[in-house]
KOLDRENRO-671119 format. One line per field, with one value per residue (C-alpha): residue number from 1; residue in one letter; x, y, z. Coordinates in pm, 1 decimal. Layout:
<sites>
num <- (NUM, ...)
residu <- (A, ...)
xx <- (X, ...)
yy <- (Y, ...)
zz <- (Z, ...)
</sites>
This chain:
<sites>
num <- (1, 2, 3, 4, 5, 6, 7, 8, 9, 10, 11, 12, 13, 14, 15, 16, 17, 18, 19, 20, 21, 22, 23, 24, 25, 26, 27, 28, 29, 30, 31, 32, 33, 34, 35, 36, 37, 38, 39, 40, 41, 42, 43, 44, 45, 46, 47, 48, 49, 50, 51, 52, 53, 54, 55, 56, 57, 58, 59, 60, 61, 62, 63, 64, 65, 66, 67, 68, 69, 70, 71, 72, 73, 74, 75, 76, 77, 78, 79, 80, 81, 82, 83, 84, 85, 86, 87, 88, 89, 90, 91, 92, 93, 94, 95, 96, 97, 98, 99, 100, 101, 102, 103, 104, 105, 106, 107, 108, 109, 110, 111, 112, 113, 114, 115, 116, 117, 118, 119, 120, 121, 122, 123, 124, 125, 126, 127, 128, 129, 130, 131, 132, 133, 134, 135, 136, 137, 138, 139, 140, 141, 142, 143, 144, 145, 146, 147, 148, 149, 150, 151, 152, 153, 154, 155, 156, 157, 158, 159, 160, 161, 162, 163, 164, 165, 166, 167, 168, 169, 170, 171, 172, 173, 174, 175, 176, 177, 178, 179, 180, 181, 182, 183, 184, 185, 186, 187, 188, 189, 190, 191, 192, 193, 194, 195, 196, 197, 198, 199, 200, 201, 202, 203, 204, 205, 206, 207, 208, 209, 210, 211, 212, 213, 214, 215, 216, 217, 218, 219, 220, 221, 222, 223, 224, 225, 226, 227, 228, 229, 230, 231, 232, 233, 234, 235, 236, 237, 238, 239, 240, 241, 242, 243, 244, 245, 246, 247, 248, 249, 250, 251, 252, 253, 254, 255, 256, 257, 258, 259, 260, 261, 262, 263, 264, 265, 266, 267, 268, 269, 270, 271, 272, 273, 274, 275, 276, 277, 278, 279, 280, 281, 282, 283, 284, 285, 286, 287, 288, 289, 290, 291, 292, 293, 294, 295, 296, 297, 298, 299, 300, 301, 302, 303, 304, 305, 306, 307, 308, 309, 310, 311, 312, 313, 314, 315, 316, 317, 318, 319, 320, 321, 322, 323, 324, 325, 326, 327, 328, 329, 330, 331, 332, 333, 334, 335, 336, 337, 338, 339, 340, 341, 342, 343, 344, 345, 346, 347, 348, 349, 350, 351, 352, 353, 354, 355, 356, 357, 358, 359, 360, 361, 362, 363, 364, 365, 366, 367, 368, 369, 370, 371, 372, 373, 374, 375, 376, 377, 378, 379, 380, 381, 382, 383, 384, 385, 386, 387, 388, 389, 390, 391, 392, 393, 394, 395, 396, 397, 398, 399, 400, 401, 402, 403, 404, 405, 406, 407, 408, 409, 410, 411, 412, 413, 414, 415, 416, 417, 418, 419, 420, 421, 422, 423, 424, 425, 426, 427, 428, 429, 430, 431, 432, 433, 434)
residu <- (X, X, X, X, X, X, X, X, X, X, X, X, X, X, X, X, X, X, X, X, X, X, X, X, X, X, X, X, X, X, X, X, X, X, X, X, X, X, X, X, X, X, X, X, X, X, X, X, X, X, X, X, X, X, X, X, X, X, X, X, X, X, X, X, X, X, X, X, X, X, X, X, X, X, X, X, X, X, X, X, X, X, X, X, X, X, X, X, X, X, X, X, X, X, X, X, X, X, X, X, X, X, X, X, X, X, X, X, X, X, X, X, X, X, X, X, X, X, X, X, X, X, X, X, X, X, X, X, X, X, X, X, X, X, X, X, X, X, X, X, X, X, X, X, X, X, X, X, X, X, X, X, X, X, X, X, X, X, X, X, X, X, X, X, X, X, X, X, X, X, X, X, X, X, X, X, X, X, X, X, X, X, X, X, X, X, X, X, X, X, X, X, X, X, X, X, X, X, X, X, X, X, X, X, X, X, X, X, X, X, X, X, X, X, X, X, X, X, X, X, X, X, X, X, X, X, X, X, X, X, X, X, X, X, X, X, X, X, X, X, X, X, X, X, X, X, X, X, X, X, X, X, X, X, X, X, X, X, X, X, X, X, X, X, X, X, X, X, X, X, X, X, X, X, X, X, X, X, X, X, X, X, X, X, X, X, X, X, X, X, X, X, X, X, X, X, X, X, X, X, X, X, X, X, X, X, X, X, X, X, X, X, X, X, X, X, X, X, X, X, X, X, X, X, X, X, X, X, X, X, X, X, X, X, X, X, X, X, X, X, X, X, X, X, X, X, X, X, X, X, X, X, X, X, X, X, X, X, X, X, X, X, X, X, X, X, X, X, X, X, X, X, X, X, X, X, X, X, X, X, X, X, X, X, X, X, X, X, X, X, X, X, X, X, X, X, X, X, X, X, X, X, X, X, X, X, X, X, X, X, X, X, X, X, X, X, X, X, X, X, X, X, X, X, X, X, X, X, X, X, X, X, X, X)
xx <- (13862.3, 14065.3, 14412.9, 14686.2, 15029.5, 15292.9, 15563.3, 15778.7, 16091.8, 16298.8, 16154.8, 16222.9, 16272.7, 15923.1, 15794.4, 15457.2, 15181.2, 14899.8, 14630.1, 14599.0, 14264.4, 14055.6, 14160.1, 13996.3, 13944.7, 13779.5, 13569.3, 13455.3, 13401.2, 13221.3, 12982.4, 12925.6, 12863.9, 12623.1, 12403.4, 12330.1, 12313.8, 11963.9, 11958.9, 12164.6, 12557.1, 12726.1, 13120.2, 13329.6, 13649.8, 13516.2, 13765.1, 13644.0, 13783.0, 13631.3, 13663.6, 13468.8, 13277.5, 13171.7, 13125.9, 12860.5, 12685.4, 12646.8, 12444.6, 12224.4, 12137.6, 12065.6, 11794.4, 12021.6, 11997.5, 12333.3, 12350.5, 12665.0, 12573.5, 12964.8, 13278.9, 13374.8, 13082.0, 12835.3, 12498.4, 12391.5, 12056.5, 12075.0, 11792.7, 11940.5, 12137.8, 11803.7, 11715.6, 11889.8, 11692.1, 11771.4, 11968.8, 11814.8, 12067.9, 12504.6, 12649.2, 12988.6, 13354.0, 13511.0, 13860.9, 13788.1, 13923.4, 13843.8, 13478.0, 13430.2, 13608.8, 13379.7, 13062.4, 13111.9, 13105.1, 12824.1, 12587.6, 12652.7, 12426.1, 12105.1, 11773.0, 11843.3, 12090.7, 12334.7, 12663.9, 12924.0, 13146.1, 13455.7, 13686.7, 13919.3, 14241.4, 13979.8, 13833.9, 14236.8, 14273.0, 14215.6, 13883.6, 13881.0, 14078.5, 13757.4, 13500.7, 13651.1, 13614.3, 13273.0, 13183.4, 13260.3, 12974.0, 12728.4, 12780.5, 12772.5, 12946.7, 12989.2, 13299.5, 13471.2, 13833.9, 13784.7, 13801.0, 13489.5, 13195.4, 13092.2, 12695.3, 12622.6, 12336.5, 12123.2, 11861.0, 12123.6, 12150.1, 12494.6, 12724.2, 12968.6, 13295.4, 13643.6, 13831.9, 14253.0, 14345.5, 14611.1, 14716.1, 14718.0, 14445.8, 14230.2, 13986.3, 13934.9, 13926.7, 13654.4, 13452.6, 13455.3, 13284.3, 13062.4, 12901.2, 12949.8, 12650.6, 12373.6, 12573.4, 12428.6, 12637.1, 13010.2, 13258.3, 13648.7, 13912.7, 14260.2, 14579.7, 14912.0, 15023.4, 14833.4, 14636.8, 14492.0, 14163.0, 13990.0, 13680.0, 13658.4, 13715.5, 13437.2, 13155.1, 13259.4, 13235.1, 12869.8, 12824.6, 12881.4, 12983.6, 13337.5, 13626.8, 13966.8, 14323.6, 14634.0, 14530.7, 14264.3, 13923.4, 13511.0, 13161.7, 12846.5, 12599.8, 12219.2, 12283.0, 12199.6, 12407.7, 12363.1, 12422.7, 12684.6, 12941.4, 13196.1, 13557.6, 13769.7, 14183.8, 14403.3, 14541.0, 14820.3, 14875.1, 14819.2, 15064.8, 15348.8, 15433.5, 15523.9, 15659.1, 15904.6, 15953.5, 16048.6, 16273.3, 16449.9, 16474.4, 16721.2, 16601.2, 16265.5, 16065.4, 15738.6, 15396.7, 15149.8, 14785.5, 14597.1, 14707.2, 14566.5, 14888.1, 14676.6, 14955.1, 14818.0, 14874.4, 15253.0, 15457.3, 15631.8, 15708.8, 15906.4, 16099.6, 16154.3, 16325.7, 16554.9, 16687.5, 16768.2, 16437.6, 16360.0, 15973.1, 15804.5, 15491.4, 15299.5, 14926.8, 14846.7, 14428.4, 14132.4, 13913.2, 13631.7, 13777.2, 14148.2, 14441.6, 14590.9, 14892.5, 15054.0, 15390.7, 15657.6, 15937.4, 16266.8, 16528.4, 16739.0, 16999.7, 16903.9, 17115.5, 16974.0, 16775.4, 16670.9, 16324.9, 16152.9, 15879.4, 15694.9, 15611.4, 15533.8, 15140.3, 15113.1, 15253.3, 15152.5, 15037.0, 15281.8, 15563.0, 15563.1, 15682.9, 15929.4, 16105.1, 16136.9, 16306.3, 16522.6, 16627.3, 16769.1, 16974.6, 17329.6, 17324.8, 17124.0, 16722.8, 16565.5, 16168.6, 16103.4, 15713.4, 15543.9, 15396.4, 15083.2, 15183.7, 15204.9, 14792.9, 14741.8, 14666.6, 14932.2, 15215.0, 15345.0, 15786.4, 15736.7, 15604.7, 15799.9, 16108.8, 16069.8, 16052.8, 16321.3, 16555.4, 16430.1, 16600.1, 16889.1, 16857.0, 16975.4, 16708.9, 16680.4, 16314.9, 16231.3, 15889.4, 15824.4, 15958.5, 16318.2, 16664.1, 16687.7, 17060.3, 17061.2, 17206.4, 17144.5, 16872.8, 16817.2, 16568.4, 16346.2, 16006.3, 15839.8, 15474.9, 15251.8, 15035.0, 14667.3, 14830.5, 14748.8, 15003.1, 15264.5, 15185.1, 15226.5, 15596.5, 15729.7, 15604.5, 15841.7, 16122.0, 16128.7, 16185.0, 16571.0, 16656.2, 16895.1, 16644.3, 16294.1, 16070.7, 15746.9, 15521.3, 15235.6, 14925.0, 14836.9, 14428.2, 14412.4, 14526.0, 14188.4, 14071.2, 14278.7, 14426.7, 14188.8, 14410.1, 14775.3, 14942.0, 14801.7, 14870.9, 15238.6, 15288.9, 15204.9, 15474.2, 15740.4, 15703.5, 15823.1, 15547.7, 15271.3, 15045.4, 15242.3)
yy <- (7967.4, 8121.0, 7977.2, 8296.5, 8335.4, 8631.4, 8752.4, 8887.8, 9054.7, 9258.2, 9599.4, 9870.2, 9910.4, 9759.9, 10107.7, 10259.6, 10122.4, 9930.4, 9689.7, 9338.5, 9149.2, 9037.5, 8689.8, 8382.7, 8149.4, 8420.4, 8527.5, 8142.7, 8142.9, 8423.2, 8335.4, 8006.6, 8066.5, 8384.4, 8214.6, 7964.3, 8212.5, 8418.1, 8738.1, 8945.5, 8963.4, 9252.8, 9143.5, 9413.3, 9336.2, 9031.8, 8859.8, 8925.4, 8629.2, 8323.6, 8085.2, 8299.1, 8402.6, 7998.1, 7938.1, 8242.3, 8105.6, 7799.7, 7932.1, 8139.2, 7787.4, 7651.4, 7942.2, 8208.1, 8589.3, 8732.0, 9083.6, 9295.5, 9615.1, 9734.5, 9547.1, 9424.0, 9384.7, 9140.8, 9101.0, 8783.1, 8721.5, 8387.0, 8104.1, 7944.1, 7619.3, 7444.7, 7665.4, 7553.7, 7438.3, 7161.6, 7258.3, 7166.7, 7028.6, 6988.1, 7266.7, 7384.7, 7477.9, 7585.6, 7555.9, 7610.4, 7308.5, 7486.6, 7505.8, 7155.8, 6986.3, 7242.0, 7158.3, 6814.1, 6852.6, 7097.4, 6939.7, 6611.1, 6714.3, 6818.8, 6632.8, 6667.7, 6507.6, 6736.1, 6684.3, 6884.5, 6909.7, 7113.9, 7187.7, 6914.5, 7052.8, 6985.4, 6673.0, 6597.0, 6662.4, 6387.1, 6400.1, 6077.6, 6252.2, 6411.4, 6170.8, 5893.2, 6081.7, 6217.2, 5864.2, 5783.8, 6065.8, 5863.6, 6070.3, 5914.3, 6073.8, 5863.9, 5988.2, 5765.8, 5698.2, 5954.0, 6227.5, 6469.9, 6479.5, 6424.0, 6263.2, 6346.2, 6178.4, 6388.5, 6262.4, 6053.7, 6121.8, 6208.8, 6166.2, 6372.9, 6206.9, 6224.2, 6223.4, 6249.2, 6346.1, 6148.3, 6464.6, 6841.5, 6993.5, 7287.1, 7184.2, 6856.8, 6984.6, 7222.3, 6997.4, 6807.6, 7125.3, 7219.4, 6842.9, 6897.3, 7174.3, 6883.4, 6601.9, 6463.5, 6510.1, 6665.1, 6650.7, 6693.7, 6719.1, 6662.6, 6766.2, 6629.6, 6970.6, 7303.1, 7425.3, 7740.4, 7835.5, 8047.0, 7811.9, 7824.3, 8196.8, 8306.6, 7983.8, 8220.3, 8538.9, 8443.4, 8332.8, 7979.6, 7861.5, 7648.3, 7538.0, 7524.0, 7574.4, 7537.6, 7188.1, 7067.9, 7184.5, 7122.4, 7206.3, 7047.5, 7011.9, 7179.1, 7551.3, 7853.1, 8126.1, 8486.2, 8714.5, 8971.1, 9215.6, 9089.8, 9301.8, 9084.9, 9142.7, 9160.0, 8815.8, 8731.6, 8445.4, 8725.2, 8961.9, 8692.1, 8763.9, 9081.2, 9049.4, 8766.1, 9052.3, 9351.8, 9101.5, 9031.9, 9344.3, 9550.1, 9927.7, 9812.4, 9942.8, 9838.6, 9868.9, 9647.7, 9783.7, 9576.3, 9238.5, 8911.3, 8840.0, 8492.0, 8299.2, 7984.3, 8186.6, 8322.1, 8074.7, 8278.6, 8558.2, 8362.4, 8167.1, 8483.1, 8693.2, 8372.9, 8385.8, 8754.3, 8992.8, 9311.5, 9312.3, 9494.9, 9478.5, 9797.5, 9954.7, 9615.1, 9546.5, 9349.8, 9248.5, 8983.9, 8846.3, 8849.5, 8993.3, 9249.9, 9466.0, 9683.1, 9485.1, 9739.4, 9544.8, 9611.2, 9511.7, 9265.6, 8986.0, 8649.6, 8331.7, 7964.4, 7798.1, 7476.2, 7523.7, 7407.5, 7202.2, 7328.5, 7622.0, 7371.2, 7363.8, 7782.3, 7836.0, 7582.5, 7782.6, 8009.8, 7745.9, 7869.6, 8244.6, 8092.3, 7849.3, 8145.8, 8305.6, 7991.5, 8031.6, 8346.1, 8322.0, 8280.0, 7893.7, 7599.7, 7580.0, 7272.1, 7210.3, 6912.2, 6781.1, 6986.4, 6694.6, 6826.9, 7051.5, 6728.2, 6771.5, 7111.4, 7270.1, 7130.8, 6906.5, 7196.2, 7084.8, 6898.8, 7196.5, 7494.1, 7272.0, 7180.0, 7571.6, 7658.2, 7428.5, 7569.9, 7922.3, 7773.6, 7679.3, 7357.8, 7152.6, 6835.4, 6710.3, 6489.3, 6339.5, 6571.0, 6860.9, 6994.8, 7110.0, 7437.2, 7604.1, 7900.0, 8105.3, 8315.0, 8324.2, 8339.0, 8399.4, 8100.1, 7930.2, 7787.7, 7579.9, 7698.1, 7383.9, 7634.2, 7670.3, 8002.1, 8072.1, 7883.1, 8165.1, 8462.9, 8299.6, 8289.8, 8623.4, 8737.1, 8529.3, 8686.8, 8997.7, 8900.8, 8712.3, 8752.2, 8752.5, 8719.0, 8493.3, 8320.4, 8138.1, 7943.5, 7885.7, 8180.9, 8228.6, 8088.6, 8383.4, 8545.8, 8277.4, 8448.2, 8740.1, 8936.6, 9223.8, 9104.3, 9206.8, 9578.8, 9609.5, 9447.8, 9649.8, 9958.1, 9929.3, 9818.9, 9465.3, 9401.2, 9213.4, 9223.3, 8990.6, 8756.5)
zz <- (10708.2, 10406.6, 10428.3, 10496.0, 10526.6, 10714.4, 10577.7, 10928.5, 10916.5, 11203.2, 11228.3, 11472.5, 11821.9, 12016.1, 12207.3, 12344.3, 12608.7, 12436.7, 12535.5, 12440.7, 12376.1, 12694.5, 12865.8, 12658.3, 12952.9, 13151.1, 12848.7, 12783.7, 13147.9, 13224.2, 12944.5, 13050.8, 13418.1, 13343.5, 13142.7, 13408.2, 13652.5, 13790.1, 13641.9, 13431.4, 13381.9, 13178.4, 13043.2, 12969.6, 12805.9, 12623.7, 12403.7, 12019.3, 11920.2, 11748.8, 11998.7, 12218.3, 12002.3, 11940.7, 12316.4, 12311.8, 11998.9, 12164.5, 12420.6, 12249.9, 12082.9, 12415.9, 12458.1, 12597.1, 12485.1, 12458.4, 12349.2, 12189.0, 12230.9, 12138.4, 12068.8, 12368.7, 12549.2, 12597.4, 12826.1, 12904.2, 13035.5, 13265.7, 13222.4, 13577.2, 13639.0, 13523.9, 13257.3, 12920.4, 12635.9, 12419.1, 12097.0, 11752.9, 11596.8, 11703.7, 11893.4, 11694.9, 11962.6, 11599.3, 11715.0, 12086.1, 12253.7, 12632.7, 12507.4, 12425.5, 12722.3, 12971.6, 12803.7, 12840.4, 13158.8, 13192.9, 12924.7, 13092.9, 13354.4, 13145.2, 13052.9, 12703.5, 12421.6, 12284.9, 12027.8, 12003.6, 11712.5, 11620.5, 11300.6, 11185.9, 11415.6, 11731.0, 11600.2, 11622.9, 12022.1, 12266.7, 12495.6, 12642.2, 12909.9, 13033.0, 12947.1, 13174.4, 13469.0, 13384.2, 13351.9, 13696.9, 13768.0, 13566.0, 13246.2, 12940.9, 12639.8, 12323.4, 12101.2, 11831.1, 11932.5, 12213.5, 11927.5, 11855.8, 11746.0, 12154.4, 12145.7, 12526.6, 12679.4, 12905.0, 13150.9, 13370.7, 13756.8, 13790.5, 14152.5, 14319.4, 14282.8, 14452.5, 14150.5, 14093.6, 13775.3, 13649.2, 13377.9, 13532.9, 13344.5, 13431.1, 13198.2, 13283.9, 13633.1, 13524.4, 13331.7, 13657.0, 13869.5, 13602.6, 13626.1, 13963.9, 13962.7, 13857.6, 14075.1, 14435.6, 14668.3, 14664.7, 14397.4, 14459.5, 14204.0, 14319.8, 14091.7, 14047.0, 13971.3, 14087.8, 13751.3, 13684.1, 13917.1, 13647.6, 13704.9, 14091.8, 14099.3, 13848.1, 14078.5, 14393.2, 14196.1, 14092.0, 14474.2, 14434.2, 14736.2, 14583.1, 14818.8, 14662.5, 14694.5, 14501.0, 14367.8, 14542.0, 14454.3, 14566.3, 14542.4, 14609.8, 14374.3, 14404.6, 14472.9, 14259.3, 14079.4, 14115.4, 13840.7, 13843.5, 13665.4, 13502.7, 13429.5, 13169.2, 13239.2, 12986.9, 12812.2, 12992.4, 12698.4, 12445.6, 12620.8, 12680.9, 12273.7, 12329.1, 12644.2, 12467.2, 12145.5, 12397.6, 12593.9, 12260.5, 12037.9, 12143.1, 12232.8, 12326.1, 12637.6, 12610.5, 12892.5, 12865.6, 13010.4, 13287.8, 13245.8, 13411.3, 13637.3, 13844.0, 13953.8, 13819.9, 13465.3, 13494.2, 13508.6, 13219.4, 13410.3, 13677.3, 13395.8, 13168.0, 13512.7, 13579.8, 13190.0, 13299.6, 13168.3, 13289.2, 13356.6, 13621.2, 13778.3, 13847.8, 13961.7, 14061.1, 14121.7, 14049.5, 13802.5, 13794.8, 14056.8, 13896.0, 14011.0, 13756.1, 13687.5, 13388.4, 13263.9, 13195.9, 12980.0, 12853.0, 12628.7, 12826.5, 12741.1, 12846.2, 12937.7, 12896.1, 13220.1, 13289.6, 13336.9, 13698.2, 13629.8, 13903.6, 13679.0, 13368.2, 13405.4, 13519.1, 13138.0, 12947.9, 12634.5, 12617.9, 12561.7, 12186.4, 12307.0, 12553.1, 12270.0, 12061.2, 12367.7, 12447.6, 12083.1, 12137.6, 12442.2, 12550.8, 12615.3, 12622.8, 12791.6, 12891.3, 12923.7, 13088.6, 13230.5, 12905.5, 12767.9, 12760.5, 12465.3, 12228.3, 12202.8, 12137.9, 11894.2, 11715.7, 11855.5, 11965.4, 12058.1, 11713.7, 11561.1, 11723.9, 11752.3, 11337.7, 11301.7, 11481.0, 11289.6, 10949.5, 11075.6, 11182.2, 11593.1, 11718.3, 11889.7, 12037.1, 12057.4, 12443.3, 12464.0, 12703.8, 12611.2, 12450.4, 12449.5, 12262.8, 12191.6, 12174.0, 11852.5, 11582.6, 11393.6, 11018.6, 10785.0, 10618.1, 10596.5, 10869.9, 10913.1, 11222.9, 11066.1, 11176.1, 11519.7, 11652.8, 11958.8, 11706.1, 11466.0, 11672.9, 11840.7, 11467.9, 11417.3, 11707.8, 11623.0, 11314.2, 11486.4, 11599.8, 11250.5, 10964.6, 10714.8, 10659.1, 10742.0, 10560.9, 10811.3, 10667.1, 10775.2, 11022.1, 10954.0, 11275.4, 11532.7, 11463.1, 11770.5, 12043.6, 11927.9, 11667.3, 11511.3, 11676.4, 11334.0, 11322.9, 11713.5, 11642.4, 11375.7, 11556.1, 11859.0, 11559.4, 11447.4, 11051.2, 10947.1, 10623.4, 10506.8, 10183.5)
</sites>
């Protein structure tokens, strides 16, 4: 991918009602699920962005047809739990680390061999986490150092297993359930923390008959998926940017169309009302089996929290947007329990917290988390270092700065938010390509 950098700069008042791209982990999902389900599903709202994009290539390599009739939209003709044909050759996640940790889990339980590989920041993120406990199915997944490329044996007879994860993770959780399908028997995965339940939502949605509550979740292995519609919400991840930007940018009133509000997913919007923001919920529904709502936001002045770390794991990625708010309040925030974001992407306190410095914020770096002053900003260079969600918070901080500011390294947005610097542009963000 061609390297590219932003130049962002404070532009105007953040106004008008747009739509952000479809929600990734429902897109990966809903892919996944249809094309081992009987018959045909039709996703509206799918998330044009590469890592979904990857996910669906992956399956149409497994002997899947997937059709794109429009942008958007795809139709997925399911080959059934046992229908998936052995690949000829690795099967690439690109940067798609929720890809890779749910096939594991779902290849694991196939006759055939399979490897899956991913670019170098992947090949960086640690997947031991999920092959242990797939081991204790009977999987066997080699990986050097517990780093991709993932060789995955097929043929084995794997187990239902009562299995608690030491890490919250909803997508170690889901590789779990998606072995689970091809397992004997029942498999339970029990949390430490609630995670998100995009997994066990779509199994029931396809008729899958799945068991869970906050933190606990089961299925037993053997039945059959039925093929059905599938209506994509709104990113909440995606829409947490501008959500932060409106917050900040005094004059702003922004709406925010049809959002993805699953409480296992806004953790953000809990935090963001305690620090003082004005965002409202409104025409609240469903879609694909997720709750939804229009965000209405407004300029509001926010004060420094310490954040409850009951809420850590229901916001996990968009810790970038909330350090950029932290950054900007009256007072000091504290994130505690957010280990978890040392192995994304990139080591995301280390990164944002590096950033934040370079323009001027004081910040104290914990292992598992940090203690961000609050001030003024100014304007400088920062690194996202190919981290897309790192990217995008830059791109808001420079919003509220002195000055402007250069962020390197931003190719890399394209995976969950195609087009966020025409959309941002066109409700007021200062920003051009450098």
């Amino acid at each position: 991918m061609p390297r590219q950098d932003w130049i962002a700069f404070p532009g105007t008042p953040l106004r008008g009602e747009v739509a952000v791209p479809g929600d990734k982990s429902v897109s990966h999902r809903a892919v996944m699920i249809g094309a081992l389900a009987d018959g045909t599903t039709r996703i509206e709202g799918f998330l044009e962005g590469e890592d979904t994009r990857a996910t669906a290539a992956i399956f149409e390599r497994l002997g899947v047809r997937i059709e794109a009739p429009a942008p958007g939209l795809r139709v997925v003709h399911g080959v059934g739990v046992d229908g998936l044909q052995a690949p000829d050759g690795p099967l690439d996640c690109g940067n798609a680390g929720t890809a890779m940790r749910l096939l594991a889990g779902l290849l694991a339980g196939q006759r055939f061999d399979s490897v899956l590989v991913g670019d170098a920041s992947l090949s960086r993120r640690p997947m031991r986490r999920v092959i242990e406990p797939l081991a204790r199915m009977g999987a066997r997944i080699e990986a050097e150092d517990g780093h991709a490329p993932l060789r995955i044996f097929g043929g084995r007879r794997l187990k239902g297993v009562d299995c608690t994860l030491e890490v919250a993770s909803a997508q170690v959780k889901s590789a779990l359930l998606l072995a689970g399908l091809y397992a004997q028997g029942e498999s339970r995965v029990r949390e430490p923390r609630p995670t998100r339940d995009y997994t066990e939502r779509m199994l029931a949605a396809f008729g899958y008959p799945a068991a869970f509550i906050p933190g606990e979740a089961a299925l037993l292995g053997g039945f059959r998926l039925q093929a059905t519609d599938v209506q994509v919400p709104a990113d909440f991840s995606s829409a947490a940017f501008l959500l932060v930007a409106a917050t900040l940018v005094p004059g702003s009133e922004l709406r925010l169309r049809r959002v993805g509000v699953n409480p296992r997913r806004t953790g953000l919007l809990h935090v963001l009302r305690a620090m003082g923001a004005d965002i409202v919920e409104e025409n609240p529904g469903e879609q694909g089996g997720e709750p939804v709502a229009d965000l209405v936001v407004r300029h509001a002045r926010l004060r420094g929290v310490a954040v409850p770390e009951e809420h850590v794991p229901d916001m996990i990625d968009e810790f970038p947007a909330l350090f950029v708010a932290a950054a900007c309040t009256e007072g000091t925030t504290v994130v505690r329990g957010a280990a978890e974001l040392r192995v994304k992407e990139s080591d995301r306190i280390a990164t944002m917290a590096a950033g934040l410095r370079a323009l001027g914020i004081e910040v104290e770096e914990l292992p598992d988390g940090a203690v961000i002053h609050g001030g003024r900003l100014r304007g400088g260079a920062v690194d996202s270092h190919g981290d897309h969600r790192v990217a995008m918070a830059f791109a808001v901080a420079a919003q509220c700065a002195g000055g402007e500011v250069r962020i390197a390294d931003v190719a890399n947005v394209a995976t969950s938010f195609p087009g966020f610097d025409a959309l941002a542009r066109g409700v007021g963000f200062g920003l051009r390509e450098a």
